[in-house]
Legacy VTK file of the C-alpha trace (Angstrom):
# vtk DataFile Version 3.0
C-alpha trace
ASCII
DATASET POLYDATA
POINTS 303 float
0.000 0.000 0.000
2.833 2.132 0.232
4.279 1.492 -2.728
0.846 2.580 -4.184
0.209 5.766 -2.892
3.905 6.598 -3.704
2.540 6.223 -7.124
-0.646 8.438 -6.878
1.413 11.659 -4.962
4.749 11.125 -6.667
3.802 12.076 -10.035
1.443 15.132 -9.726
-2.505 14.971 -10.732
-4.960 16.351 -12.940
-8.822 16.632 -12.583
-10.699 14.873 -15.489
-14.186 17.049 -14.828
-17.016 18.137 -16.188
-17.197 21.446 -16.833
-20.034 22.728 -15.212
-19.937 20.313 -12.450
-19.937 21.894 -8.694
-17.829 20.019 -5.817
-19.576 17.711 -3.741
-17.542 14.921 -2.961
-19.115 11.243 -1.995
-19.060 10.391 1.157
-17.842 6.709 1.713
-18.835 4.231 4.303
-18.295 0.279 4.785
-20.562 -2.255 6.979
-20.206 -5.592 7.719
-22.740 -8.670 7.926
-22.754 -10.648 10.897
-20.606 -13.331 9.217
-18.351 -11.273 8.258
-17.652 -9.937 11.492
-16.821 -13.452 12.788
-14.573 -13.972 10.261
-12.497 -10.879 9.989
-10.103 -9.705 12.179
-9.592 -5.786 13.350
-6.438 -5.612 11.011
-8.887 -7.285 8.165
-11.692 -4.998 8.718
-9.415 -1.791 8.648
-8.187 -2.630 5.061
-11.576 -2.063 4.323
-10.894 1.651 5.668
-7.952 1.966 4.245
-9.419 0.936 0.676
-12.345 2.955 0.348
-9.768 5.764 1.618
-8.071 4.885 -1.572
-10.974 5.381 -4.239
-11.848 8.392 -2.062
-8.590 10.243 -2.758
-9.004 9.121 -6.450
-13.198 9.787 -6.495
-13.789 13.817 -6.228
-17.532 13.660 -7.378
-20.034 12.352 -9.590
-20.088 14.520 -12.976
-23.357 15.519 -12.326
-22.441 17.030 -9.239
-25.162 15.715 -6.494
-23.630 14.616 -3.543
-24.065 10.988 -2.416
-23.058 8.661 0.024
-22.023 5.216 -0.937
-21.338 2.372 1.232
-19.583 -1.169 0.985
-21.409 -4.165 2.152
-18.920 -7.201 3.381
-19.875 -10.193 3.543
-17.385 -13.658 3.889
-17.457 -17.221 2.522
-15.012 -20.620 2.303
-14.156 -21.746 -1.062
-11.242 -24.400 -1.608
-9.185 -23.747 -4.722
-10.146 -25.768 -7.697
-9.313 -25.958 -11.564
-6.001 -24.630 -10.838
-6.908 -21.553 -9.339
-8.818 -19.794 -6.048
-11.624 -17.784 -6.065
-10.808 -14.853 -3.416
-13.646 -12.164 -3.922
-16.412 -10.818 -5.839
-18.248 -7.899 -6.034
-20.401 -5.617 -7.963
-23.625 -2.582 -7.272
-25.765 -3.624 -4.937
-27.882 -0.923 -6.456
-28.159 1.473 -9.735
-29.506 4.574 -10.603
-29.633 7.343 -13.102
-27.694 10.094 -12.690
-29.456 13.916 -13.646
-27.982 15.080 -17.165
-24.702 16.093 -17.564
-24.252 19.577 -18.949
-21.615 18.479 -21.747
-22.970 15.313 -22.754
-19.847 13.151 -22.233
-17.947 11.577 -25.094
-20.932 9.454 -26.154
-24.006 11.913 -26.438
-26.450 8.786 -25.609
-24.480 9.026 -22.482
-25.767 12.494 -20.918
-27.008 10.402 -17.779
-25.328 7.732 -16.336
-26.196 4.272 -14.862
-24.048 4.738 -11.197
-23.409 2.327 -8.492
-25.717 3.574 -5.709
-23.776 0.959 -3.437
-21.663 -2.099 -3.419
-21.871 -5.605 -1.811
-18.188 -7.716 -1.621
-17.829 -11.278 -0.848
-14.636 -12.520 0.416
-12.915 -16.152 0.605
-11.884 -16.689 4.035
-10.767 -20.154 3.070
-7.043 -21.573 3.840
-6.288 -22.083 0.220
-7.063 -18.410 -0.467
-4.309 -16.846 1.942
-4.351 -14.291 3.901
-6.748 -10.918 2.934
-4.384 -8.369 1.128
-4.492 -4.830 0.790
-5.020 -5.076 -3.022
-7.863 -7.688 -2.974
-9.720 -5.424 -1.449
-9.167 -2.323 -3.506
-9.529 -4.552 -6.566
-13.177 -6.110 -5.425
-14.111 -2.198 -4.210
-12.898 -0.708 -7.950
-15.932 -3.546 -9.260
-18.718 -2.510 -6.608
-18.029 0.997 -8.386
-18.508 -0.042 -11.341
-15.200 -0.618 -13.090
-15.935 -3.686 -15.582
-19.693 -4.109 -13.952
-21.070 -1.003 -15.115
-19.008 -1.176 -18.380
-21.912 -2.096 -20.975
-24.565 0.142 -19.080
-22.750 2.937 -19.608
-22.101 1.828 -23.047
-18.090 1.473 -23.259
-18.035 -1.814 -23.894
-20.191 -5.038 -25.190
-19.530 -8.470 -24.744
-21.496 -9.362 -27.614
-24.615 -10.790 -25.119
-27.832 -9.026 -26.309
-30.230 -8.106 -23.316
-27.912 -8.617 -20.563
-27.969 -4.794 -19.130
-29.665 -1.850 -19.119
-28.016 -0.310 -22.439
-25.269 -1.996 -24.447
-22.947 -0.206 -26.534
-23.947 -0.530 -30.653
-21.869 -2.449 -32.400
-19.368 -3.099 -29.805
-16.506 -5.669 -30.180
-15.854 -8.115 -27.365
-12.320 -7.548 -25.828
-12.692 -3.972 -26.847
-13.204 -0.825 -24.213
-13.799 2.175 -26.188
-14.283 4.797 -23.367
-12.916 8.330 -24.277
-11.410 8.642 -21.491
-9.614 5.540 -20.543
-8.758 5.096 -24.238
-6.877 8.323 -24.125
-4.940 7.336 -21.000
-4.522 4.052 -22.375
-2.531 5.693 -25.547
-0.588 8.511 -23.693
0.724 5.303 -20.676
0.748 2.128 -22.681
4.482 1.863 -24.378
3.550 1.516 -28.020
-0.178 2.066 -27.989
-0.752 5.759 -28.931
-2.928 4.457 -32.138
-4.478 2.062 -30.283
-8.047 2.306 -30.975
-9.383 0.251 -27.878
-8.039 -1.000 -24.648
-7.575 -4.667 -24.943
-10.627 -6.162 -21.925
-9.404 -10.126 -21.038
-11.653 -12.409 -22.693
-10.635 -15.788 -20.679
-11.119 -16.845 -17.476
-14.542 -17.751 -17.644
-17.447 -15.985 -15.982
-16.421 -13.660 -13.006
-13.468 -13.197 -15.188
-13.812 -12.517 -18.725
-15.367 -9.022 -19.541
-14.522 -7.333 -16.590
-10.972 -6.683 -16.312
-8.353 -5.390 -18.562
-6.277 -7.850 -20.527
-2.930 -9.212 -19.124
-2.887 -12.912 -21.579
-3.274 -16.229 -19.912
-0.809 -16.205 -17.592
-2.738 -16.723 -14.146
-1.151 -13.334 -13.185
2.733 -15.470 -12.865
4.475 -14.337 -15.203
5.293 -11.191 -16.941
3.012 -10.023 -20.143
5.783 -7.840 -21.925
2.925 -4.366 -21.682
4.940 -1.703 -20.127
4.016 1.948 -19.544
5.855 4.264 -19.849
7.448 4.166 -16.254
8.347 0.704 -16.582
5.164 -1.497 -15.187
4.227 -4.335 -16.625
0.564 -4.720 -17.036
0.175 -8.352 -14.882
0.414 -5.927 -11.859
-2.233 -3.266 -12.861
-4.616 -3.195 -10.013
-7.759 -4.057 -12.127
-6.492 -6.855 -14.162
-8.253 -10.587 -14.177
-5.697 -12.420 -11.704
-3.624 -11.498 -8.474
-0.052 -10.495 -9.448
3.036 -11.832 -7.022
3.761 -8.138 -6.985
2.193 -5.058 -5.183
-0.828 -3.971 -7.829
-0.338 -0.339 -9.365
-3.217 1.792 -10.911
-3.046 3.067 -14.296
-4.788 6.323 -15.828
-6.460 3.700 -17.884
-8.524 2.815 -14.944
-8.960 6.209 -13.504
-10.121 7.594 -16.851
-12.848 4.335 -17.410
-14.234 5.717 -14.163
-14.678 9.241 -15.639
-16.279 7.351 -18.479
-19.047 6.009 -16.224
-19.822 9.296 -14.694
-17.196 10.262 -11.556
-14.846 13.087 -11.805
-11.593 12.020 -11.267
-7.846 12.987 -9.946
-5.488 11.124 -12.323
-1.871 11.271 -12.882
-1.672 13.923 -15.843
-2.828 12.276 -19.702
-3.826 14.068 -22.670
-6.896 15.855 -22.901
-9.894 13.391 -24.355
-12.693 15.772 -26.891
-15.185 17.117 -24.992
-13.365 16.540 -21.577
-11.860 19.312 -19.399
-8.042 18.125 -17.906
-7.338 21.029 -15.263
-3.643 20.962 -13.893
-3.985 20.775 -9.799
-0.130 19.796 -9.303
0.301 17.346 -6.149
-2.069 15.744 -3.914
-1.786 14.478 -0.617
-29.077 -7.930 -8.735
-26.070 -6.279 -10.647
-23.162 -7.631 -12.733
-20.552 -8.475 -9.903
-16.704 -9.122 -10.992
-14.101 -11.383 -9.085
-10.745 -11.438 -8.532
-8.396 -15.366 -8.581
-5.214 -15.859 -7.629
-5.903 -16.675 -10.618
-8.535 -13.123 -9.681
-12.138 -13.066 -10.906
-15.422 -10.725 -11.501
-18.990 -13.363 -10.688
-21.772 -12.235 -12.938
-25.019 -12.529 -11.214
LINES 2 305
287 0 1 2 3 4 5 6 7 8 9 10 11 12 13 14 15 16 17 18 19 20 21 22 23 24 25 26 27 28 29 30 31 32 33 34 35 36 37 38 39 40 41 42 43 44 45 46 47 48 49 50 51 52 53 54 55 56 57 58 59 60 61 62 63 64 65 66 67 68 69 70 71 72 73 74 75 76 77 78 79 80 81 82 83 84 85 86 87 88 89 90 91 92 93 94 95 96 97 98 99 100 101 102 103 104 105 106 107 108 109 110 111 112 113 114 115 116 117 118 119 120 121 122 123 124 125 126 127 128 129 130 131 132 133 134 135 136 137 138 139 140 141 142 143 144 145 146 147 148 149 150 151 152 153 154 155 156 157 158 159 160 161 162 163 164 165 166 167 168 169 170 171 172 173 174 175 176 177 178 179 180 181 182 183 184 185 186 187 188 189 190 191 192 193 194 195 196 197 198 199 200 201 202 203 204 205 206 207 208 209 210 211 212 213 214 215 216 217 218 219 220 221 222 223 224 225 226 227 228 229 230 231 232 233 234 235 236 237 238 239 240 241 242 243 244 245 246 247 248 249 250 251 252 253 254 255 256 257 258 259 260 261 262 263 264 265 266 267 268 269 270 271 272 273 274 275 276 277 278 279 280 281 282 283 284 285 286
16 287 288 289 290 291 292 293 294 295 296 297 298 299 300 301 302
């Protein structure tokens, strides 16, 4: 976790807002079930804290500007590994809403409101063969209850070529292919050889939980290295939203931060180039629903 916040106040921010939008932050909050409160220890339950703390330093507002609250539901279950891998979270909305029109329309003018994550419910494996809870797991499963590969095709960014499985779907979308304004532009300006990439590559394997919800890494089970570097070195098995658990400590990319802006939060990201029809203002330094898992081999679990 260190490591990763060295990342987000090391290299200076921008804000990826709407232009019109007024400040009023979300206010974040985390419960636990009964079962989960067995299972967990204090030093468990506080990376909750810690996570949400996180997004919230990443998360200025939605880009319509109403303030919300938004709060984490944890919940615990056992699950021995199997088929060469373990299953150590899901998690996904545990409600949606519209959001009121934004002023500029986003980057897809169908797009004007968004479908938001009015909540989140995560599901952790407190099993032996899952290890120990880690700081990332948590952040990971959190970044899905947001919305971040669950909220993908409502918001029309992506399609996994399924007809009637969400609200809206984007038109002639390709599987494996996130077209997002946002986190297509941070994609190109990061992503060591990519600045005509037309899509970000989404992971297509994995099966269910997995596939469709994270970005692409190849079939690796998160072991070995996948040869996509940015542009400070980082190989893309350790990206923080990625399909399985790396042996290293996860990093976010602008890729990620800017998909969020594409499903309707403003955003502090480390500074990209400026998407059409988004503002990128300079701040300097700064201190029911689809559900996604993570394996070790990670995982996203559709409902």
């Amino acid at each position: 976790m260190i490591q990763r916040l060295f990342f987000l106040f090391a290299f200076g921010f921008a804000t990826l807002a709407t232009g019109a939008a007024s400040r009023a932050d979300m206010m974040f909050g985390v419960t636990f079930t009964a079962q989960a409160m067995s299972d967990l220890s204090v030093s468990d339950q506080a990376l909750f804290t810690s996570g949400l703390s996180f997004w919230d330093d990443i998360i200025i507002n939605h880009r319509d500007g109403v303030s919300r609250s938004w709060t984490l539901t944890v919940d615990t279950f056992s699950q021995a590994a199997s088929g060469g891998g373990v299953l150590l979270g899901s998690a996904g909305p545990s409600g949606l809403a519209f959001s009121n029109v934004v002023s500029d329309g986003g980057p897809v003018p169908s797009n004007s409101r968004f479908i938001i994550s009015t909540g989140g419910n995560a599901n952790f494996n407190i099993h032996p063969d899952a290890g120990s809870l880690s700081a990332d797991t948590v952040k990971h499963e959190i970044g899905h209850a947001l919305g971040i590969g669950t909220l993908w095709e409502d918001n029309e960014v992506y399609s996994d070529g399924t007809a009637g499985n969400s609200n809206r779907t984007l038109a002639g979308g390709t599987p494996g292919q996130y077209v997002g304004a946002a986190g297509l532009a941070a994609y190109q300006a990061e992503i060591v050889g990519a600045s005509g990439a037309t899509f970000v590559p989404v992971e297509l394997s994995g099966g269910s939980g997995t596939a469709h919800g994270h970005w692409n890494e190849a079939d690796n089970f998160g072991q070995s290295l996948t040869g996509i570097v940015d542009t400070m070195g980082r190989d893309r098995r350790d990206e923080l939203m990625t399909g399985w658990a790396s042996p290293n400590m996860d990093f976010i990319s602008n890729t990620t931060i800017g998909s969020l802006y594409d499903i309707g939060f403003n955003v502090n990201v480390q500074a990209v180039p400026e998407p059409s029809s988004l503002a990128l203002i300079a701040i300097g330094f700064a201190g029911v629903m689809g559900v996604r898992t993570r394996k070790q081999r990670r995982a996203k679990a559709d409902a």
